[in-house]
C-alpha positions in Angstrom: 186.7 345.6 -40.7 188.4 345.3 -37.3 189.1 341.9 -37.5 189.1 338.9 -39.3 187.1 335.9 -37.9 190.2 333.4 -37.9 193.0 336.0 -36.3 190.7 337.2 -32.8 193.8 338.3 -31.2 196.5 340.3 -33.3 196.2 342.3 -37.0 199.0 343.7 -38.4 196.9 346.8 -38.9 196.7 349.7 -36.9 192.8 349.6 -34.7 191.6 352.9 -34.3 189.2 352.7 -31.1 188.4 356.3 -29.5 188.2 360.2 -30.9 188.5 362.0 -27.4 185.4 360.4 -24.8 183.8 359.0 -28.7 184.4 355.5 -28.5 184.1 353.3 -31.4 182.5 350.6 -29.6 182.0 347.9 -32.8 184.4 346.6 -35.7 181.6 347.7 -38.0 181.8 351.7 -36.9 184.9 352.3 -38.8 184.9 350.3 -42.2 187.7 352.0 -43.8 190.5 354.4 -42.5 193.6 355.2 -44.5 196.5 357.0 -42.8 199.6 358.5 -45.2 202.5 360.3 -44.1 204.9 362.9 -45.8 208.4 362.9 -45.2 210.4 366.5 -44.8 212.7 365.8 -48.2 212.9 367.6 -51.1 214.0 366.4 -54.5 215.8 367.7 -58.0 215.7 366.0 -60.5 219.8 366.1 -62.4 219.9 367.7 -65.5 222.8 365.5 -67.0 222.5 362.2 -65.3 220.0 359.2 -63.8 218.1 360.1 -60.3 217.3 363.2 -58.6 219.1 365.3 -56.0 217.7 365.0 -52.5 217.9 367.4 -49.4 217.3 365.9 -45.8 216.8 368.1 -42.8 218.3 365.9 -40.6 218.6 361.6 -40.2 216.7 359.9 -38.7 213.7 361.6 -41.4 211.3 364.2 -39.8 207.8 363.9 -41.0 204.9 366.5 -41.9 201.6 366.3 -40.8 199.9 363.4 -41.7 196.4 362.6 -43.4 194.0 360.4 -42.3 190.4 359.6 -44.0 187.7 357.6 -42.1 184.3 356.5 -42.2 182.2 356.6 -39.5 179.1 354.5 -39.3 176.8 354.6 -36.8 174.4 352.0 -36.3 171.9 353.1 -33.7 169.4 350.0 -33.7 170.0 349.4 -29.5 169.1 353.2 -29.0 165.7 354.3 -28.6 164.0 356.7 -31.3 164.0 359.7 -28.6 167.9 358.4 -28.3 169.0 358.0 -32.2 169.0 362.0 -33.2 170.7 363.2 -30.0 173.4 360.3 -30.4 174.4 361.5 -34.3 174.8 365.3 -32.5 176.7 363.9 -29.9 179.1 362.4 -32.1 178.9 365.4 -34.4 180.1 367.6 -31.4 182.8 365.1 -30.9 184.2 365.0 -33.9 183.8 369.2 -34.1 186.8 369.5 -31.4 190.4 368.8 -31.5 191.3 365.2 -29.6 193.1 362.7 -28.8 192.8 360.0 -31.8 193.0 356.6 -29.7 194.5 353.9 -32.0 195.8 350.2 -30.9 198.6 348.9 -33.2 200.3 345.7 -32.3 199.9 345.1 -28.6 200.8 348.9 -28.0 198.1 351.6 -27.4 199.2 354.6 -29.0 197.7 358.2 -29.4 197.9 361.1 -31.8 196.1 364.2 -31.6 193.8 364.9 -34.7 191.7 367.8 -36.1 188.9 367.4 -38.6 189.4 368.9 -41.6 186.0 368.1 -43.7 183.1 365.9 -43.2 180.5 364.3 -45.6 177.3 362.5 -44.5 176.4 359.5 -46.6 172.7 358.6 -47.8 171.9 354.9 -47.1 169.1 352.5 -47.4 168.6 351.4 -44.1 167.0 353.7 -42.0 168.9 353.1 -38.6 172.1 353.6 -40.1 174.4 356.9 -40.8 177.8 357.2 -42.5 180.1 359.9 -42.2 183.3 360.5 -44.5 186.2 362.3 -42.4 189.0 363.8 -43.0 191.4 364.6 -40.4 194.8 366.0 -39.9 197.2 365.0 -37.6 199.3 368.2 -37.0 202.2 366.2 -34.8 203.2 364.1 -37.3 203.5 361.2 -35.0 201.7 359.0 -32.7 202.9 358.7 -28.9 202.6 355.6 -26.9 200.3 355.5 -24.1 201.6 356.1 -20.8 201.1 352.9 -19.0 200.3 354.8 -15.2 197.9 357.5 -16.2 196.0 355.8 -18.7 192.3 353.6 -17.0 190.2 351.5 -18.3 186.8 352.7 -17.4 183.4 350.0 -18.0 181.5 351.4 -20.6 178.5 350.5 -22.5 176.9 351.9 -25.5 173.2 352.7 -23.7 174.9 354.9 -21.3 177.1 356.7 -23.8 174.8 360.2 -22.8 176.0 360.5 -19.0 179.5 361.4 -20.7 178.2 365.0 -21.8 175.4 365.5 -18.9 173.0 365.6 -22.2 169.8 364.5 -19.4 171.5 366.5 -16.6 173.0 363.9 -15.0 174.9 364.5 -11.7 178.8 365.7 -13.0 180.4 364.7 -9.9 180.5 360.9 -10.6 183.7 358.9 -10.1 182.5 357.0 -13.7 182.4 360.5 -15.3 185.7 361.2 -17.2 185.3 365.1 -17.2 187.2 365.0 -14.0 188.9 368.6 -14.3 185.3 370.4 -13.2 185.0 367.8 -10.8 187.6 367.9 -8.0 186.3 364.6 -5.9 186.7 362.7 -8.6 190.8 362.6 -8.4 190.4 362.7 -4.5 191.4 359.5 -2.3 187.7 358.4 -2.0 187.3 357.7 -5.9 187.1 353.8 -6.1 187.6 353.9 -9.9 191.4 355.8 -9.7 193.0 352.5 -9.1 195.9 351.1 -10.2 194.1 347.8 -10.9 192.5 349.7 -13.7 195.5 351.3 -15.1 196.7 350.4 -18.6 200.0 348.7 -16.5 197.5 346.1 -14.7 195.1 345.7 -17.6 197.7 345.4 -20.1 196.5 343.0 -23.2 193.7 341.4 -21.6 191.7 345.0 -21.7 193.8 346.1 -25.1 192.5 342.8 -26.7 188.8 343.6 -25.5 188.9 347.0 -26.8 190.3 346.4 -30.6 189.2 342.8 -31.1 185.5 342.0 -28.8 182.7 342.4 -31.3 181.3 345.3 -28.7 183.5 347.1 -27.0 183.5 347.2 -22.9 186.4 349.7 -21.8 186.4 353.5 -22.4 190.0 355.0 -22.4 190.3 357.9 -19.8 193.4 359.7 -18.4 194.3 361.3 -15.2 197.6 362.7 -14.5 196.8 363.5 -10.7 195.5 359.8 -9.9 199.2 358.7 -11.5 200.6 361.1 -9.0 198.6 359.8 -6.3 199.1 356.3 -7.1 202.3 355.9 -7.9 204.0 358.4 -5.3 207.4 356.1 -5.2 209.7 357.5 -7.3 210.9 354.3 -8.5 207.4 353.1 -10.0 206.4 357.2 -11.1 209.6 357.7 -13.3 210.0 355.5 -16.6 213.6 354.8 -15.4 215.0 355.2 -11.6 218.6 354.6 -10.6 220.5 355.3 -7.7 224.3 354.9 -6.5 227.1 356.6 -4.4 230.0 358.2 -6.3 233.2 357.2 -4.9 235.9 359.1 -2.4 237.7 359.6 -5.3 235.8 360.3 -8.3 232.2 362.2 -8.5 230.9 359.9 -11.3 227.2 358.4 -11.8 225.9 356.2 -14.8 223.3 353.8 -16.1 222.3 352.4 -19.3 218.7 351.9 -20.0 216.7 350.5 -22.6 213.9 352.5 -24.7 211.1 351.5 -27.0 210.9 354.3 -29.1 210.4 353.9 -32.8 212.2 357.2 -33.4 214.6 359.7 -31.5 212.4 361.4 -29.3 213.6 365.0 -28.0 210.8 365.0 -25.4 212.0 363.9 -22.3 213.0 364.9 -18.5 216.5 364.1 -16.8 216.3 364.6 -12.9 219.4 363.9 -10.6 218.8 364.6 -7.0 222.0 365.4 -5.0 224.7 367.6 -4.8 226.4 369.6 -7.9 229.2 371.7 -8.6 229.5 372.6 -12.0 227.9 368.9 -13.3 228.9 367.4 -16.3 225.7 365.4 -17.9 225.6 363.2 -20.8 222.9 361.4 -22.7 224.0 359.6 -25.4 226.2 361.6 -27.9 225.0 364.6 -25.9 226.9 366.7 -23.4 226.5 369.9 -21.3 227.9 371.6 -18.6 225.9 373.3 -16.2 228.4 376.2 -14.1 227.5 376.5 -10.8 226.6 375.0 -7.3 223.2 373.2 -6.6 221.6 371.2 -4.3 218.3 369.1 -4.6 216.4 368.0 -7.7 217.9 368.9 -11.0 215.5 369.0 -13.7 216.7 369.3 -17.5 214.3 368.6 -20.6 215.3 367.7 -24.2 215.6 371.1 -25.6 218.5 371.8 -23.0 216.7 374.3 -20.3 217.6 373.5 -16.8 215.8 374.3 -13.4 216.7 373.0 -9.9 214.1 372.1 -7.3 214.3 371.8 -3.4 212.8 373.5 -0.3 213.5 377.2 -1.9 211.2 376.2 -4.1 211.9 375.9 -8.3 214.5 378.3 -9.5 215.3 378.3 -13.2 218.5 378.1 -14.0 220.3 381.1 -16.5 221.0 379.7 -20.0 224.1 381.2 -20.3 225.1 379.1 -17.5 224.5 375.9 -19.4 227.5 375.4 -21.9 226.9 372.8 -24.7 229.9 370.5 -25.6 228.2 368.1 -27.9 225.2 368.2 -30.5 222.1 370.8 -30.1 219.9 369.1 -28.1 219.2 365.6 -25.8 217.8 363.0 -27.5 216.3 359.2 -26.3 216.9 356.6 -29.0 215.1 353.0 -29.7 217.3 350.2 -28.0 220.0 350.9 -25.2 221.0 354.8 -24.0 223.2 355.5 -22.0 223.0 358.4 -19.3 225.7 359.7 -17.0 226.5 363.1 -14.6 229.7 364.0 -12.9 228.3 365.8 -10.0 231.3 367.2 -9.0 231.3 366.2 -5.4 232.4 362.8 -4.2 230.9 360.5 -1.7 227.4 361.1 -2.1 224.0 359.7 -3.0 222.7 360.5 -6.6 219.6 359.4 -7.7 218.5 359.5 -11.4 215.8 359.4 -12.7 214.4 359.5 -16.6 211.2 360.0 -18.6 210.5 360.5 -22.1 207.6 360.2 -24.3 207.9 357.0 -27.2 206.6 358.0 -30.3 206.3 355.9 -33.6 204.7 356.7 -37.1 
């Protein structure tokens, strides 16, 4: 079950609450779910003496895909008869397409995408009742934690779970309707529901809490990169770390530690310094590059160590064999404190820098 009676607020184990736009809107939809996880290391057993021999790609371990099996139960007693049969296809169609597998563990909303790999309906006594044994894979091998600015909260309610798929030919272009990409109003200015009042930032626990703990659930769980754009247009609230400072008449030298709630080294992430650069010098961490040349305006460089520079010429990638790697492979964002720095190469200015990166946990 999704809760016990005497701990309403907090379970050590992980809630799963949403497959895509499916929510599962009672602790009684998903009786059982068990989740297991492979490791990347091989093992030999010695010949001649106790233990076996192990091989490790790399430390920290890197995981396969991982396993998950789940019953679904649908109990469709508040539906009408008309209602009962085209509810079970709708969440047959659902679970027929690869999602996002919505899951709250601790006080953290977290996310993994998932792909159903067999299915098996259940016989049971009670006529208004349905079981369905899934198995899914999860081919990341890791779950990613919510971005706090893109993800809403939108009211939901169990008898209106049919306007989500126009199944009565509803009107699409509804601010309430979450299949905002064939629906342009819906991410305009006018949209009363793109708020950041309804944001996962501003909600927080209090709509978390409802979602994996309330008997009936009240929130479904939408996203919408272009309303985070919109809302959040200062650079300081849009980037997941902003810092900016003036290098001195005498040295060319910016810096900043940050902290990061990663469970594990994540290599997906964005480094942006806006400014002026002669041949910079940039360092995350135990990471360091060069970058030859002369730039001016936004300069963009992801985890994997590909660089492109923004401003009013528009975006111009920049030549690989111009980016010379002093230490490791590859940038990398770490769980604690991280440390990020650039010698721009040119003294007196303003440098901004900015930081995102995606948290991800097991």
């Amino acid at each position: 079950m999704r809760r016990n009676w005497f701990r309403q607020d907090f379970s050590m184990t992980r809630q799963y609450i949403q497959f895509g736009s499916l929510v599962f809107d009672n602790f009684e939809m998903i009786p059982s779910a068990s989740l297991s996880t492979n490791t990347k290391v091989t093992t030999m057993p010695y010949w001649s003496m106790h233990g076996n021999h192990t091989f490790m790609v790399q430390e920290p371990l890197l995981f396969e895909a991982q396993s998950l099996s789940m019953t679904i139960r649908l109990d469709v007693r508040k539906l009408g008869v008309e209602d009962r049969f085209l509810y079970k296809r709708f969440v047959l169609s659902h679970l027929n397409r690869k999602q996002k597998l919505w899951a709250v563990d601790g006080r953290n909303l977290i996310w993994a995408e998932a792909i159903l790999l067999s299915i098996s309906e259940q016989s049971n006594v009670e006529p208004w009742v349905v079981e369905f044994d899934c198995d899914f894979i999860l081919p990341m091998g890791y779950w990613v934690e919510a971005d706090s600015k893109s993800t809403f909260f939108e009211p939901y309610s169990l008898c209106d779970w049919n306007v989500i798929e126009n199944i009565f030919n509803t009107q699409l272009c509804e601010c309430r309707n979450i299949v905002y990409e064939t629906c342009p109003s819906c991410i305009g200015d006018d949209c009363d529901f793109w708020v950041r009042e309804n944001t996962l930032c501003y909600r927080g626990w209090d709509a978390l809490r409802s979602v994996a703990f309330d008997c009936e659930t009240r929130y479904r769980i939408v996203e919408n990169l272009h309303a985070r754009r919109r809302i959040w247009c200062d650079a300081e609230e849009y980037h997941d770390f902003s810092f900016c400072d003036r290098t001195s008449e005498q040295g060319s030298t910016v810096g900043a530690t940050f902290t990061a709630q990663t469970t594990f080294p994540t290599h997906h992430l964005q480094l942006i310094f806006e400014g002026r650069f002669l041949n910079p010098v940039i360092r995350l961490n135990s990471t360091r590059i060069t970058i030859r040349g002369e730039f001016e305006g936004a300069l963009v460089i992801r985890g994997n160590l590909t660089a492109k520079i923004i401003n009013q010429a528009g975006d111009c990638e920049i030549d690989f064999h111009d980016i010379a790697i002093v230490d490791n492979t590859s940038f990398y964002i770490q769980q604690g404190s991280n440390r990020v720095s650039i010698i721009s190469g040119v003294c007196d200015q303003r440098i901004c820098l900015r930081v995102d990166y995606r948290p991800i946990t097991i």
